[in-house]
ZATOR-742922 format. One record per residue (C-alpha): x, y, z; residue number from 1; chain. Coordinates in steps of 0.02 Angstrom, whole numbers, m for minus. Layout:
% ZATOR-742922
+--------+--------+--------+--------+-------+
!     c1 !     c2 !     c3 ! kollum ! fivex !
+--------+--------+--------+--------+-------+
!      X !      Y !      Z !    NUM !     A !
...
+--------+--------+--------+--------+-------+
//
This chain:
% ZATOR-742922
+--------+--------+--------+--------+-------+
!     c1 !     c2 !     c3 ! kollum ! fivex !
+--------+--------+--------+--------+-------+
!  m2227 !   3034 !   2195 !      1 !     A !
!  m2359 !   2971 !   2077 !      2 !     A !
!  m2526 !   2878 !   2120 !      3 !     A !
!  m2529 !   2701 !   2051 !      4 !     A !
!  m2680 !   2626 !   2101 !      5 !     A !
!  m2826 !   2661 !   2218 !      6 !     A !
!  m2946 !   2543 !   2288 !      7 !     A !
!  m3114 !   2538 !   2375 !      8 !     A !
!  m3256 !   2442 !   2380 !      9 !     A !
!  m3379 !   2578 !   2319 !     10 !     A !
!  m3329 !   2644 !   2140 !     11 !     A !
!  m3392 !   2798 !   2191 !     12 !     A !
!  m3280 !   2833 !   2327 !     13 !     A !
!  m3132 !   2746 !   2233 !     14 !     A !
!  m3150 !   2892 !   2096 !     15 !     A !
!  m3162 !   3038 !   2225 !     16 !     A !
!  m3013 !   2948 !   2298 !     17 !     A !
!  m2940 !   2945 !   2169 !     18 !     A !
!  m2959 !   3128 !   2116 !     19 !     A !
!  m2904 !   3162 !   2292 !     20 !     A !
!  m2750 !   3085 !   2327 !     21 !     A !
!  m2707 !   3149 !   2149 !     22 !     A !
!  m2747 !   3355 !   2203 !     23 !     A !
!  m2643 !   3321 !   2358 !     24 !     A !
!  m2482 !   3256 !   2291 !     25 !     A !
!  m2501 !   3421 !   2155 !     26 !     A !
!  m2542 !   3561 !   2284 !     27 !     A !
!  m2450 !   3478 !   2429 !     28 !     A !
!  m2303 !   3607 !   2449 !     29 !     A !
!  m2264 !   3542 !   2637 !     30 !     A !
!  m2201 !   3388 !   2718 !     31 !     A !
!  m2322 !   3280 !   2766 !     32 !     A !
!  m2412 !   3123 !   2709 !     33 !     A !
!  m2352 !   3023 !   2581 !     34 !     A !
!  m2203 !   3129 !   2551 !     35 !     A !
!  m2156 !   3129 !   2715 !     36 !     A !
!  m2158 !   2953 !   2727 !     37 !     A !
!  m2057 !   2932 !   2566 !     38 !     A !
!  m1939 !   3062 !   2607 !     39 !     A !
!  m1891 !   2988 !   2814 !     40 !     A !
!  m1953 !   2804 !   2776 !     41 !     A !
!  m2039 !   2810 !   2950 !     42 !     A !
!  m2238 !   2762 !   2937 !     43 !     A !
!  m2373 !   2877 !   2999 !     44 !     A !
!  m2499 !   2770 !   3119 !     45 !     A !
!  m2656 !   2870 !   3165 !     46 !     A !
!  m2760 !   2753 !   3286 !     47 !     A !
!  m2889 !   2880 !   3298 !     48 !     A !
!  m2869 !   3025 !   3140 !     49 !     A !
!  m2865 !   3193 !   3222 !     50 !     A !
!  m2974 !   3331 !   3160 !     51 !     A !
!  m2838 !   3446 !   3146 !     52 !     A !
!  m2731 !   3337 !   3024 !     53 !     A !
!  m2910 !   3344 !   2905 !     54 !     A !
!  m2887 !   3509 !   2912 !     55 !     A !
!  m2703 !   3545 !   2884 !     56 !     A !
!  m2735 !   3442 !   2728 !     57 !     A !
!  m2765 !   3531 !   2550 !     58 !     A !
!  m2939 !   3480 !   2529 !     59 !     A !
!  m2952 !   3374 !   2697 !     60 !     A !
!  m3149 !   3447 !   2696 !     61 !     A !
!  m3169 !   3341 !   2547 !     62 !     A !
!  m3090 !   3176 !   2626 !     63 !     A !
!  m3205 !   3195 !   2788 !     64 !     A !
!  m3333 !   3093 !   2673 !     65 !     A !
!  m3232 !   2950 !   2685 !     66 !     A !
!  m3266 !   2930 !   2861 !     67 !     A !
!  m3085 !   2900 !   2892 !     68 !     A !
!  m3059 !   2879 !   3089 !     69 !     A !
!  m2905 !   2770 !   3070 !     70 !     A !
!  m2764 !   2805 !   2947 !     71 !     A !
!  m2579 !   2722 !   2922 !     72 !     A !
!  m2447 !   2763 !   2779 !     73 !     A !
!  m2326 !   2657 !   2756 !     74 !     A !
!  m2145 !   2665 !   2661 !     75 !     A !
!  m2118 !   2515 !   2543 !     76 !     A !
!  m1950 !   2449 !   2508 !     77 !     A !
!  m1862 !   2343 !   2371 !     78 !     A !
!  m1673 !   2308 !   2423 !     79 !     A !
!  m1654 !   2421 !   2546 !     80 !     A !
!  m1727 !   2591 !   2445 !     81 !     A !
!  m1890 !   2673 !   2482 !     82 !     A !
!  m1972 !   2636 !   2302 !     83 !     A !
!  m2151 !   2709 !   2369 !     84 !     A !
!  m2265 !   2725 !   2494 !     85 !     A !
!  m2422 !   2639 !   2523 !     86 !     A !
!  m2597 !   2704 !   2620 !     87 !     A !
!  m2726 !   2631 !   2738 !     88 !     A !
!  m2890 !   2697 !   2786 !     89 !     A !
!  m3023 !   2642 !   2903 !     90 !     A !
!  m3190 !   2694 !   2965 !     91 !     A !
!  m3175 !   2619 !   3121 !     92 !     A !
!  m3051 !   2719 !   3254 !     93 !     A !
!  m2914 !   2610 !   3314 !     94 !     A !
!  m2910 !   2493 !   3147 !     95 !     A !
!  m2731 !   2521 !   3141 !     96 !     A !
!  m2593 !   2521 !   3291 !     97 !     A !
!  m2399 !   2575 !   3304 !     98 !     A !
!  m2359 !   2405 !   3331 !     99 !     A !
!  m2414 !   2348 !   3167 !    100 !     A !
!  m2269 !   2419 !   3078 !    101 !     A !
!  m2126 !   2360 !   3201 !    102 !     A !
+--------+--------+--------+--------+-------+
//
C-alpha cells in the first residue's frame, strides 16, 4: 500500500497526517488498518475510536492530536478487485455508523 493523497482542512494537520499515515504503512508489521482492510475487503467502522486501538497503533500517541473520536476505512473497488483503501476521520464520536457501508 502507498499513500496517495491526504486531506484536511488545516495544512498543518494535513502534513502531520501525512507524515503519519506514511510511518504507519512502513513500520506496520501486523494486520490491521489499512492493510487489513485491503487484504479481507471488509471496512473497519469505529463509532466511537477506542483508546486501546490509539495505542496498539505505531505512533497512535502522535495521532491523539487529531482528536479522532470516530474513524471508518473503507476498501475501494474497480471491477470487482480491491484497488485501495480509503480513510475517514472525525472529531465528533458517532460521525460514522456500520450501516453506512452496507
Amino acid at each position: 500500500l502507498m499513500n496517495i493523497a491526504t486531506k484536511h482542512v488545516d495544512p498543518e494537520l494535513c502534513n502531520a497526517a501525512y507524515e503519519l499515515h506514511i510511518n504507519y504503512l512502513e513500520n506496520d508489521t501486523e494486520l490491521s488498518g489499512s492493510k487489513k482492510v485491503f487484504k479481507t475487503g471488509v471496512p473497519d467502522v469505529f463509532d466511537v475510536l477506542p483508546e486501546s486501538y490509539l495505542e496498539a497503533m505505531p505512533d497512535g500517541d502522535k495521532l491523539k492530536k487529531f482528536k479522532a473520536r470516530s474513524l471508518m476505512i473503507v476498501p475501494m473497488f474497480a471491477k470487482d478487485k480491491i484497488i485501495g483503501t480509503i480513510i475517514f476521520a472525525s472529531q465528533r464520536q458517532k460521525a460514522y455508523r456500520d450501516n453506512y457501508v452496507e
